[in-house]
N, CA, C and O atoms as a printed pandas DataFrame, in Angstrom:
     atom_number atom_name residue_name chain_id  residue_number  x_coord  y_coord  z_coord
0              1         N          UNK        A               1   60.930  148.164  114.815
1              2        CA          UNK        A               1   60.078  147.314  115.600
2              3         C          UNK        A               1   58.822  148.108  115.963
3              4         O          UNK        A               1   58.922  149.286  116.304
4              5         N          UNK        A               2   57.441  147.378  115.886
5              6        CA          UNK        A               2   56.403  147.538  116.700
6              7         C          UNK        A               2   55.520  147.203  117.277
7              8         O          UNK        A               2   55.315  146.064  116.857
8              9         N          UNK        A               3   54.443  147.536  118.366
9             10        CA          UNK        A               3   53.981  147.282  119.519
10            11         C          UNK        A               3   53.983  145.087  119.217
11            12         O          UNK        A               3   53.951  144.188  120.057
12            13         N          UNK        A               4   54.031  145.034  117.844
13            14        CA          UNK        A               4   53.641  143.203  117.489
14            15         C          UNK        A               4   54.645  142.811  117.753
15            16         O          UNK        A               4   54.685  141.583  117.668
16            17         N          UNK        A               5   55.893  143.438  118.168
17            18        CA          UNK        A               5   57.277  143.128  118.193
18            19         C          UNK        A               5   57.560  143.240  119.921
19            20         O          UNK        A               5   58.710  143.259  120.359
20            21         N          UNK        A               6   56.598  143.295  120.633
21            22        CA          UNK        A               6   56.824  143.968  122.337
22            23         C          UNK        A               6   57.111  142.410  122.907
23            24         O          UNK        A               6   58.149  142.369  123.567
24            25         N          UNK        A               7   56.446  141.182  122.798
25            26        CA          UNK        A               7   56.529  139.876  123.092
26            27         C          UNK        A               7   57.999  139.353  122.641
27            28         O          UNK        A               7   58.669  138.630  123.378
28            29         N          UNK        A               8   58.413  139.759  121.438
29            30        CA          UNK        A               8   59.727  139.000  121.097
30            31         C          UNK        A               8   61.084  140.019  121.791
31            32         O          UNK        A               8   62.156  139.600  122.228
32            33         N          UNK        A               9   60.595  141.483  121.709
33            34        CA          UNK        A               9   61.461  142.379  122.652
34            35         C          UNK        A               9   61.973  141.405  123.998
35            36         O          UNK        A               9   63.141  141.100  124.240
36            37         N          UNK        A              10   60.500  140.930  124.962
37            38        CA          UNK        A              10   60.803  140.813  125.690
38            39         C          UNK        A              10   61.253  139.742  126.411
39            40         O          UNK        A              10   61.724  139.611  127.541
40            41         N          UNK        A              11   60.965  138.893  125.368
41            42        CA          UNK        A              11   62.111  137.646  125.693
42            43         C          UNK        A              11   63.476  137.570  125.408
43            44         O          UNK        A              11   64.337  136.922  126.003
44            45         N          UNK        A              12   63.623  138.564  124.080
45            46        CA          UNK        A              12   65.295  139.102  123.698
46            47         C          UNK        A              12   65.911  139.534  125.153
47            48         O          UNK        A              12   67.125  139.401  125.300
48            49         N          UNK        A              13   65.189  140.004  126.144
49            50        CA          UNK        A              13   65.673  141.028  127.038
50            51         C          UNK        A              13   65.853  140.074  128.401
51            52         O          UNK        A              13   66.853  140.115  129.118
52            53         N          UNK        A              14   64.818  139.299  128.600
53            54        CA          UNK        A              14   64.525  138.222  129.853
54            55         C          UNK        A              14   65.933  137.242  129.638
55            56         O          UNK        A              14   66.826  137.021  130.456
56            57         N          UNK        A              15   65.750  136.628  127.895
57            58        CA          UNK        A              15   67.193  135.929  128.079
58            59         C          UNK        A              15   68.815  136.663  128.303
59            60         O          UNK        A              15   69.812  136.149  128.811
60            61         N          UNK        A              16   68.632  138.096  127.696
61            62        CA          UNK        A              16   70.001  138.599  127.902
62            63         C          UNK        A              16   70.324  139.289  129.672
63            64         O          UNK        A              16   71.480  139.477  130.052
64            65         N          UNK        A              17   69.594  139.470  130.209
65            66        CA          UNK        A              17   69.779  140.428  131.743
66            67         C          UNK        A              17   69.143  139.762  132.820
67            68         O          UNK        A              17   67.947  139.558  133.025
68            69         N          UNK        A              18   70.351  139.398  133.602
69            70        CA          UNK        A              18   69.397  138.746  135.175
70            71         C          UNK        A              18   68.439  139.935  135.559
71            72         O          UNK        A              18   67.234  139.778  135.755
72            73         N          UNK        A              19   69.014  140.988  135.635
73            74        CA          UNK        A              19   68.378  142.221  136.378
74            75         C          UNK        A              19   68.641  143.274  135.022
75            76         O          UNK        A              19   69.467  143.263  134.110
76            77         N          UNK        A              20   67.517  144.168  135.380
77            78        CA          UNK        A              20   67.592  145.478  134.681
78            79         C          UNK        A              20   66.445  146.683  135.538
79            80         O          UNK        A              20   65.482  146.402  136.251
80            81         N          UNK        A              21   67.005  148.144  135.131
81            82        CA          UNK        A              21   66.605  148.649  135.998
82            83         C          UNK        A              21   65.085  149.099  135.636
83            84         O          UNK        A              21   64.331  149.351  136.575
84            85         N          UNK        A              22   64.661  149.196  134.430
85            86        CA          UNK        A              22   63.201  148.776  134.165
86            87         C          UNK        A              22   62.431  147.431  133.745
87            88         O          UNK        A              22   63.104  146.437  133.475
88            89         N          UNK        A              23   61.379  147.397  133.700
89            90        CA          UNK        A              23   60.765  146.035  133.796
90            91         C          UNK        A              23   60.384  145.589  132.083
91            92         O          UNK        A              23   59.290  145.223  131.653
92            93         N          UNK        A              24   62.055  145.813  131.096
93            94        CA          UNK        A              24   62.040  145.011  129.978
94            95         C          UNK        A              24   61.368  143.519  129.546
95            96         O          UNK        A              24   60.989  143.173  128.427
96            97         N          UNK        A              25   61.349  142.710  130.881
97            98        CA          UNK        A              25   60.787  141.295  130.249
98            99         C          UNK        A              25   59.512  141.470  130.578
99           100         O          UNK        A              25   59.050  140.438  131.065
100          101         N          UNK        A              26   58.413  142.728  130.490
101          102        CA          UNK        A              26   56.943  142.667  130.411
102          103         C          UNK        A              26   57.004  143.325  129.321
103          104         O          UNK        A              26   57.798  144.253  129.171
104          105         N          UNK        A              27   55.921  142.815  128.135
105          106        CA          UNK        A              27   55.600  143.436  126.857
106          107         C          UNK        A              27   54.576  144.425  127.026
107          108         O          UNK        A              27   54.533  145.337  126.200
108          109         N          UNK        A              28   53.787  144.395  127.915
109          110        CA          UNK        A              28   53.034  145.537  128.296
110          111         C          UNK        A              28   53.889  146.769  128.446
111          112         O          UNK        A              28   53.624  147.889  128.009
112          113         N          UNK        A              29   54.764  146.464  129.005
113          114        CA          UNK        A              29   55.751  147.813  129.523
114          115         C          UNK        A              29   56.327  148.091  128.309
115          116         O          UNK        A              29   56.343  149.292  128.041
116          117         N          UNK        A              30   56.838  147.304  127.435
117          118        CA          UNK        A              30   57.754  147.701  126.017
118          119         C          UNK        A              30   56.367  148.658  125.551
119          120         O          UNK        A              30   56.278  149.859  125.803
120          121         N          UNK        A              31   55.447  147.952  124.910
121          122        CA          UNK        A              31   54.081  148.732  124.192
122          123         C          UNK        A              31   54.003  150.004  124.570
123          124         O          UNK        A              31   53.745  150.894  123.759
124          125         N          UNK        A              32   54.299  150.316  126.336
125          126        CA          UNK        A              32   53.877  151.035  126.715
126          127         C          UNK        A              32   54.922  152.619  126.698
127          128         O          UNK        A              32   54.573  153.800  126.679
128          129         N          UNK        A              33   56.089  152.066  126.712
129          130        CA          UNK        A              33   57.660  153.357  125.968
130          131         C          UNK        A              33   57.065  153.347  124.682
131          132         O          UNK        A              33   56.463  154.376  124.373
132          133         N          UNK        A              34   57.095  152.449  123.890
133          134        CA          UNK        A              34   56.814  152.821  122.584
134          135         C          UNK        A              34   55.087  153.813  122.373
135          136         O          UNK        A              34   54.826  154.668  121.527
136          137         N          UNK        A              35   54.440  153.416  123.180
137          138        CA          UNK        A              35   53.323  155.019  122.683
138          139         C          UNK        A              35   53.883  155.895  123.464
139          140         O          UNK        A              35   53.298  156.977  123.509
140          141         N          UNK        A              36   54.939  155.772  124.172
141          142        CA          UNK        A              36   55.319  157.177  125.128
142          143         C          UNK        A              36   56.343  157.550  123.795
143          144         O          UNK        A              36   55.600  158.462  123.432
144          145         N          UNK        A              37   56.942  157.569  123.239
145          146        CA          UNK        A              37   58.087  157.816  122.143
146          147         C          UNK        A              37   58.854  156.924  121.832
147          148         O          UNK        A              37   59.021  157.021  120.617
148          149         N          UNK        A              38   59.438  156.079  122.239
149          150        CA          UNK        A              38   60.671  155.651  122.635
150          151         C          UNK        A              38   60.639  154.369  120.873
151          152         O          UNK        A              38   59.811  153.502  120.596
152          153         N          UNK        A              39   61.897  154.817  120.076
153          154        CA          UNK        A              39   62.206  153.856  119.122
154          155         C          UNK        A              39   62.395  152.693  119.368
155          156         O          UNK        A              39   62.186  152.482  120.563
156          157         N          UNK        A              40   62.743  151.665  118.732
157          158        CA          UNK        A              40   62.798  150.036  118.963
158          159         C          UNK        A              40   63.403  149.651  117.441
159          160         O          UNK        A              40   62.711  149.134  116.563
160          161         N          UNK        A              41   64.749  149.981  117.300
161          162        CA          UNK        A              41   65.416  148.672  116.166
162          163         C          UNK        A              41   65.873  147.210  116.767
163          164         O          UNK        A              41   66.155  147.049  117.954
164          165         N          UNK        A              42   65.901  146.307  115.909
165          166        CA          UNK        A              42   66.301  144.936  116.259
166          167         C          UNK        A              42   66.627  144.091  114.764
167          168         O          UNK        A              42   66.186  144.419  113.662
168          169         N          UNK        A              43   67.262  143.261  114.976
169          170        CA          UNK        A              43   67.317  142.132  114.243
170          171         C          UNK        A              43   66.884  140.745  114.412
171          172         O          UNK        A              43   67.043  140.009  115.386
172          173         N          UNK        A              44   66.208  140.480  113.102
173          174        CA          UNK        A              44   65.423  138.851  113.555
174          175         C          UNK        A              44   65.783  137.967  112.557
175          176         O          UNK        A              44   65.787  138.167  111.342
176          177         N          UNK        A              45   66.146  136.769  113.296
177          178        CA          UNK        A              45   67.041  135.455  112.843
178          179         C          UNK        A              45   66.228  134.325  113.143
179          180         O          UNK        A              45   66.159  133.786  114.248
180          181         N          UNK        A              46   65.482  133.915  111.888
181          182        CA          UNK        A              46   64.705  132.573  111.722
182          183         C          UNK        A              46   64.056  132.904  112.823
183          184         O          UNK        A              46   64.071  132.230  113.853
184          185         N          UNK        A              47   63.238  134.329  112.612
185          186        CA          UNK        A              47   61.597  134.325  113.322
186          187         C          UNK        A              47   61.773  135.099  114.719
187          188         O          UNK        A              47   60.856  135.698  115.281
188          189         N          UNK        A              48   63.129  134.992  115.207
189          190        CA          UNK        A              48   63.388  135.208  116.820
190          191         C          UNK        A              48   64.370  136.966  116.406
191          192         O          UNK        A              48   64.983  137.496  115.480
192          193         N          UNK        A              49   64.106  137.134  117.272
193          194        CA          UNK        A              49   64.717  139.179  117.753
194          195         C          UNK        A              49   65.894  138.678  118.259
195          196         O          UNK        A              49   65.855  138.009  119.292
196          197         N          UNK        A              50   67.279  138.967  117.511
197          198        CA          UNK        A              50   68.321  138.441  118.386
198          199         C          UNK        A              50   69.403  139.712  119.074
199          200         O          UNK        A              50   70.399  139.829  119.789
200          201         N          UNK        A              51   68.549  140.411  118.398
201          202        CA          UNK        A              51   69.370  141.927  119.389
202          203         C          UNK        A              51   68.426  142.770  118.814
203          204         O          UNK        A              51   67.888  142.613  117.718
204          205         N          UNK        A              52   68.208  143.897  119.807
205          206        CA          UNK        A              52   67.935  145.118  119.896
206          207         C          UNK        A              52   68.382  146.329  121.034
207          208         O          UNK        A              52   68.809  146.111  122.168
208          209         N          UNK        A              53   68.180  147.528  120.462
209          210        CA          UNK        A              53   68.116  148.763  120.429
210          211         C          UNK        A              53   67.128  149.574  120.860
211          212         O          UNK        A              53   66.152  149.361  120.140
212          213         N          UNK        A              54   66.811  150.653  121.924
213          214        CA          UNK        A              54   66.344  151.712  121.662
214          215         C          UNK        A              54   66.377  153.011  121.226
215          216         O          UNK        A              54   67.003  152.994  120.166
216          217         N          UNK        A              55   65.944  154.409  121.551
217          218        CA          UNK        A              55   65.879  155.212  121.762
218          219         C          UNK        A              55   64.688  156.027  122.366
219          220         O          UNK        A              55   63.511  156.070  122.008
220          221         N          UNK        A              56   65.181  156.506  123.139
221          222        CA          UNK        A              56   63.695  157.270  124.435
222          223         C          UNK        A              56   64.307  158.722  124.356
223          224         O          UNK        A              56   65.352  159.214  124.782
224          225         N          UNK        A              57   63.115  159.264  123.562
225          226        CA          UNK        A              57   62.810  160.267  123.114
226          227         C          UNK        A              57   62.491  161.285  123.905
227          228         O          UNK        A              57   61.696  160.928  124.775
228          229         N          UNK        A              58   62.809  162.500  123.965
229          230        CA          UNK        A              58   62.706  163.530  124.811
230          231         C          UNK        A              58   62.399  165.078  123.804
231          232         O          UNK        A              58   63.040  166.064  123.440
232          233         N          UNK        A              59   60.862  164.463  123.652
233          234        CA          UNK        A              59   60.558  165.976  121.929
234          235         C          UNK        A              59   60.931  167.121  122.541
235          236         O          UNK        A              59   61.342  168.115  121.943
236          237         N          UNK        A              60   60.792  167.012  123.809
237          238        CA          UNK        A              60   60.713  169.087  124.313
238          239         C          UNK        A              60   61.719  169.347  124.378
239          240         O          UNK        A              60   62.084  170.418  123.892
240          241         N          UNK        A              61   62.460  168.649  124.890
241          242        CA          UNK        A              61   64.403  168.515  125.226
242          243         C          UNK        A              61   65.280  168.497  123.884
243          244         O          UNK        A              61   66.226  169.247  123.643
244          245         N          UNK        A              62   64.626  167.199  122.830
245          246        CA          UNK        A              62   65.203  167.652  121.863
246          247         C          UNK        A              62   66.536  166.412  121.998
247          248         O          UNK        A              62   67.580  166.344  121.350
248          249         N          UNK        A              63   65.999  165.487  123.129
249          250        CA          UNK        A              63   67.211  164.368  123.106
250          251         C          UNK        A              63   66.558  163.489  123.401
251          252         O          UNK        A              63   65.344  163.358  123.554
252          253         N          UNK        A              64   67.835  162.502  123.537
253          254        CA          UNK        A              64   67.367  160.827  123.261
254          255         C          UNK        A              64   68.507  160.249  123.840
255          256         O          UNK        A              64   69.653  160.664  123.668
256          257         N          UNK        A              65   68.025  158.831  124.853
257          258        CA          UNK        A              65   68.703  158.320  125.530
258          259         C          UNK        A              65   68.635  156.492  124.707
259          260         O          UNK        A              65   67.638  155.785  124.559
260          261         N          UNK        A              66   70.173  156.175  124.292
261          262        CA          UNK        A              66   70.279  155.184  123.081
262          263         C          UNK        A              66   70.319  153.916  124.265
263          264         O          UNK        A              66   71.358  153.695  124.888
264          265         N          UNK        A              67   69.074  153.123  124.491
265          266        CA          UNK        A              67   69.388  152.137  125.628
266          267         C          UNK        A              67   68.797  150.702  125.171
267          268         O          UNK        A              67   68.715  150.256  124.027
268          269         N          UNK        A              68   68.522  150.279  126.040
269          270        CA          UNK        A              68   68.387  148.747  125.524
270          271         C          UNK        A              68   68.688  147.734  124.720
271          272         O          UNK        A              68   68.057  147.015  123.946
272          273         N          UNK        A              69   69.903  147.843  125.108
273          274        CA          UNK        A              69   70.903  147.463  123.844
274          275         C          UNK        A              69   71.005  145.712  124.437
275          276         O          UNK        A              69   71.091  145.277  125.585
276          277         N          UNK        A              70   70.976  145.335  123.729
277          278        CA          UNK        A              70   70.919  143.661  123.830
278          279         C          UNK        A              70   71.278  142.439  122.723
279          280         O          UNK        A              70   70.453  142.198  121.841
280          281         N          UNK        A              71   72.305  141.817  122.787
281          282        CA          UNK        A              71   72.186  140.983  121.523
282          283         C          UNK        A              71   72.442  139.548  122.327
283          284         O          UNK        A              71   73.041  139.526  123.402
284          285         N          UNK        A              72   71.970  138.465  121.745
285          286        CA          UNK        A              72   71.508  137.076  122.327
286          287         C          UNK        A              72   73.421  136.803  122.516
287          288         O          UNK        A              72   74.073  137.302  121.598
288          289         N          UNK        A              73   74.034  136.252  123.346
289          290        CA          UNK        A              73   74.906  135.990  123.034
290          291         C          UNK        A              73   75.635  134.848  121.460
291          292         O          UNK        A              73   76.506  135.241  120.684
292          293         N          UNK        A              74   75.251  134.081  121.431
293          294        CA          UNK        A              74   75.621  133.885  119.684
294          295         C          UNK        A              74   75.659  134.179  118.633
295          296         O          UNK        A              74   75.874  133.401  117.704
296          297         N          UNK        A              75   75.427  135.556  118.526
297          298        CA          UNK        A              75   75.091  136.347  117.835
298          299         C          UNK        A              75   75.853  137.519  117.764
299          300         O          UNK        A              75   75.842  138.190  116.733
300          301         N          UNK        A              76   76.837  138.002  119.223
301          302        CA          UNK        A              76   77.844  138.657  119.261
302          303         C          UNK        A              76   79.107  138.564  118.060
303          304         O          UNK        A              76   79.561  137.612  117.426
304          305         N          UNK        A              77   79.391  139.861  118.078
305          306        CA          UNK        A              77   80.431  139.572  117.636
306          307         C          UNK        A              77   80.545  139.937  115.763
307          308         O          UNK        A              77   81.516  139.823  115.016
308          309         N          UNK        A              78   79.330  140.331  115.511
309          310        CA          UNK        A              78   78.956  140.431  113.975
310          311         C          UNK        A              78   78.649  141.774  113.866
311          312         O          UNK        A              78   78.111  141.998  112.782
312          313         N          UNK        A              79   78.809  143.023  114.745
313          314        CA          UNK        A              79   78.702  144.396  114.778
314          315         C          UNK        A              79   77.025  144.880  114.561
315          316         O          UNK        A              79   76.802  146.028  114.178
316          317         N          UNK        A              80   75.804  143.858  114.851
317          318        CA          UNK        A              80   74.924  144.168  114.582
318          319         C          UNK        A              80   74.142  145.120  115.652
319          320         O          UNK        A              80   72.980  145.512  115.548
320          321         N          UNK        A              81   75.097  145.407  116.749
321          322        CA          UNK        A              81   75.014  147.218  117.821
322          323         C          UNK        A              81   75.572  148.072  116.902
323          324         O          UNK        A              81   75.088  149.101  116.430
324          325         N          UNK        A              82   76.245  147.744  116.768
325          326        CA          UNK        A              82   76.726  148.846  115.527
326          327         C          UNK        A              82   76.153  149.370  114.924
327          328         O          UNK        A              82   76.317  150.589  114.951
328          329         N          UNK        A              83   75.026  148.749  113.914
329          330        CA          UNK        A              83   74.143  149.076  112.819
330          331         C          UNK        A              83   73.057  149.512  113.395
331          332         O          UNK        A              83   72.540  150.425  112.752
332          333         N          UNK        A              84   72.380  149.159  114.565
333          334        CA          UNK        A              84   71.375  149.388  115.458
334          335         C          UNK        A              84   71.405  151.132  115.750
335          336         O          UNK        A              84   70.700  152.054  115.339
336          337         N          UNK        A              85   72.541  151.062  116.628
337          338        CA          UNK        A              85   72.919  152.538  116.977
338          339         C          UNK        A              85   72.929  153.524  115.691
339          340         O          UNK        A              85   72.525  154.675  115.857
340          341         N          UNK        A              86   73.277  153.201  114.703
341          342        CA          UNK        A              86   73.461  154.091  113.267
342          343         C          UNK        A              86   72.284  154.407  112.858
343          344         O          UNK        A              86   72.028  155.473  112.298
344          345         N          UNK        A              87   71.495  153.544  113.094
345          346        CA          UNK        A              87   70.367  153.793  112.139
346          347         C          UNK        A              87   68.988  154.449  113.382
347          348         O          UNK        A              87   68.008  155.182  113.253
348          349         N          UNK        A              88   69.518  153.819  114.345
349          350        CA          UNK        A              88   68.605  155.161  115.642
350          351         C          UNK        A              88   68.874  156.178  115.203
351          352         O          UNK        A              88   67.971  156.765  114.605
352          353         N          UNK        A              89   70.112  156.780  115.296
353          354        CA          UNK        A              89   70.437  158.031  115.168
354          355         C          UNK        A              89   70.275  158.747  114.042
355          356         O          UNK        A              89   70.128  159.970  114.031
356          357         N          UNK        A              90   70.293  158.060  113.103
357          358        CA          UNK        A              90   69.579  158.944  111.563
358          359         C          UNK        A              90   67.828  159.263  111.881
359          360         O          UNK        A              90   67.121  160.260  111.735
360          361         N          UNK        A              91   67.619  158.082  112.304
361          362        CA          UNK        A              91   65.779  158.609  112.777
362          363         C          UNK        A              91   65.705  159.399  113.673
363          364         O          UNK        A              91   64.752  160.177  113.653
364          365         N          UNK        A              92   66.808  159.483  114.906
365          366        CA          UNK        A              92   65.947  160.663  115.591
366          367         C          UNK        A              92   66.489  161.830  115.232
367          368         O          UNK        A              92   65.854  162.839  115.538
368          369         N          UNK        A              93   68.073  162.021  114.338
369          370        CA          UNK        A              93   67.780  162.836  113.659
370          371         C          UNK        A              93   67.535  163.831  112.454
371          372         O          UNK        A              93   67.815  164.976  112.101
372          373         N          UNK        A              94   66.736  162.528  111.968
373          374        CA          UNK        A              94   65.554  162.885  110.991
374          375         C          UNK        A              94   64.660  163.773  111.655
375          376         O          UNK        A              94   64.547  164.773  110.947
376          377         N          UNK        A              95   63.606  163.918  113.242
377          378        CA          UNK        A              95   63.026  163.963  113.947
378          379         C          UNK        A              95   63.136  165.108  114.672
379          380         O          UNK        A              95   62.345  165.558  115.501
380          381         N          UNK        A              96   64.503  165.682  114.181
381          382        CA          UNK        A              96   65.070  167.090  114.944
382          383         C          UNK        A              96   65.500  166.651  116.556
383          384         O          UNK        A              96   65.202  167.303  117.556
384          385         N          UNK        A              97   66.194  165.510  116.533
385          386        CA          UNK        A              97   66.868  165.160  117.535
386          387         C          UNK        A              97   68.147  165.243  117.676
387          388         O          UNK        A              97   68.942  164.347  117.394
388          389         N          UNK        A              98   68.401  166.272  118.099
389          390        CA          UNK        A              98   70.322  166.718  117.813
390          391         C          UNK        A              98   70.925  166.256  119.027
391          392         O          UNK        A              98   72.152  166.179  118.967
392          393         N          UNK        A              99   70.430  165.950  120.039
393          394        CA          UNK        A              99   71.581  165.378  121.203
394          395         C          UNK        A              99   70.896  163.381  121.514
395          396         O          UNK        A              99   69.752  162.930  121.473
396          397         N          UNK        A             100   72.027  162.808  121.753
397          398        CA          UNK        A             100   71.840  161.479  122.143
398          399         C          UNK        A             100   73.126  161.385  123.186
399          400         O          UNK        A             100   74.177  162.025  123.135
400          401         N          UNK        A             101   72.762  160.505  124.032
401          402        CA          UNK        A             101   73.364  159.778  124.814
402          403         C          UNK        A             101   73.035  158.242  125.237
403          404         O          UNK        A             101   72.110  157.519  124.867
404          405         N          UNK        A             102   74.249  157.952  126.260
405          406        CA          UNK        A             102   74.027  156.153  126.819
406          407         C          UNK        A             102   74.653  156.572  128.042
407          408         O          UNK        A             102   75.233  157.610  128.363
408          409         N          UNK        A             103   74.335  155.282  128.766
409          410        CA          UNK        A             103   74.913  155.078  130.132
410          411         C          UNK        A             103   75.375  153.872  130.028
411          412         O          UNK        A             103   74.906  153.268  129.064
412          413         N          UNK        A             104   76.055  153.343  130.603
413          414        CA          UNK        A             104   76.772  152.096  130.833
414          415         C          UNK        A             104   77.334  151.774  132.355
415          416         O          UNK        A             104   78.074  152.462  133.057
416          417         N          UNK        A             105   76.751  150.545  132.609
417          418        CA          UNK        A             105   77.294  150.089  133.736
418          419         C          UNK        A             105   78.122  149.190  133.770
419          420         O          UNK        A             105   78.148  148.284  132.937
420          421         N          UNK        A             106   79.064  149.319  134.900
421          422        CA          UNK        A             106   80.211  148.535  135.359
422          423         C          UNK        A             106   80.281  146.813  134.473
423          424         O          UNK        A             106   80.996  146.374  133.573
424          425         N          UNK        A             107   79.404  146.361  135.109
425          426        CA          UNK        A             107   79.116  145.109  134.698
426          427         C          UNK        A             107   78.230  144.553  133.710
427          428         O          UNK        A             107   77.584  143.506  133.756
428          429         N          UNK        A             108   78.350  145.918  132.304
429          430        CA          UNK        A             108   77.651  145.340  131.481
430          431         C          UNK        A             108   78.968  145.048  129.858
431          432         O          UNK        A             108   79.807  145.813  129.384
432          433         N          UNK        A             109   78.615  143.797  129.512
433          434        CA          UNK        A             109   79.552  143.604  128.096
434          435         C          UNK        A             109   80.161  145.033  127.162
435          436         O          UNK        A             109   79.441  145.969  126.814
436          437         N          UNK        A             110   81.230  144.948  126.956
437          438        CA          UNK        A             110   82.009  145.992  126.145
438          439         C          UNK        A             110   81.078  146.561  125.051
439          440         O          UNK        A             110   81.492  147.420  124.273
C-alpha cells in the first residue's frame, strides 16, 4: 500500500474499531506513519481494502512493531492476516530488520 491507499486504509479501519489508540480513521495521519517508515500491506476486493497490516519501523533499533491489523468482518476467516504478517516480515527483513513484535488487547478478535 501507498500514501493513494491512506483514504481506503482509513475507512478499512473506521469500519473495523469503535476506538483505537491512534487516530487510524484520518488519512492524513496514515500518509503521515508511512513517510515516518511505517509499512502498509492489505488486500483489495472489488476496489475496497478489506484487511490490512502494518509495520512501524524502528531503523536505529533495528525493529518493528506488526500493528494494524484489521480485516472487514466478511472476510474473516480466509487466513488473509496470515499472509499479511508473512510478507511484512520478509520486507522488513529484507531491510535488516531482525526483531518484530505485536501487542494485543484483551478485547481484540483472536
Amino acid at each position: 500500500m501507498d500514501e493513494t491507499d491512506a483514504a481506503g486504509l482509513s475507512a478499512l479501519y473506521k469500519a473495523v474499531f469503535q476506538i483505537y489508540p491512534t487516530p487510524l480513521n484520518d488519512s492524513d495521519y496514515i500518509v503521515k506513519t508511512m513517510q515516518e517508515g511505517s509499512i502498509y500491506y492489505g488486500f483489495v476486493h472489488d476496489g475496497q481494502i478489506v484487511s490490512a497490516a502494518s509495520a512501524e519501523v524502528n531503523s536505529f533499533y533495528k525493529n518493528a512493531e506488526m500493528t494494524d491489523c484489521a480485516t472487514l468482518k466478511e472476510h474473516r476467516k480466509f487466513g488473509l492476516m496470515k499472509v499479511l504478517l508473512a510478507r511484512l516480515e520478509d520486507e522488513i527483513i529484507e531491510n535488516g530488520i531482525y526483531c518484530s513484535y505485536s501487542i494485543a488487547r484483551a478485547l481484540s478478535f483472536g
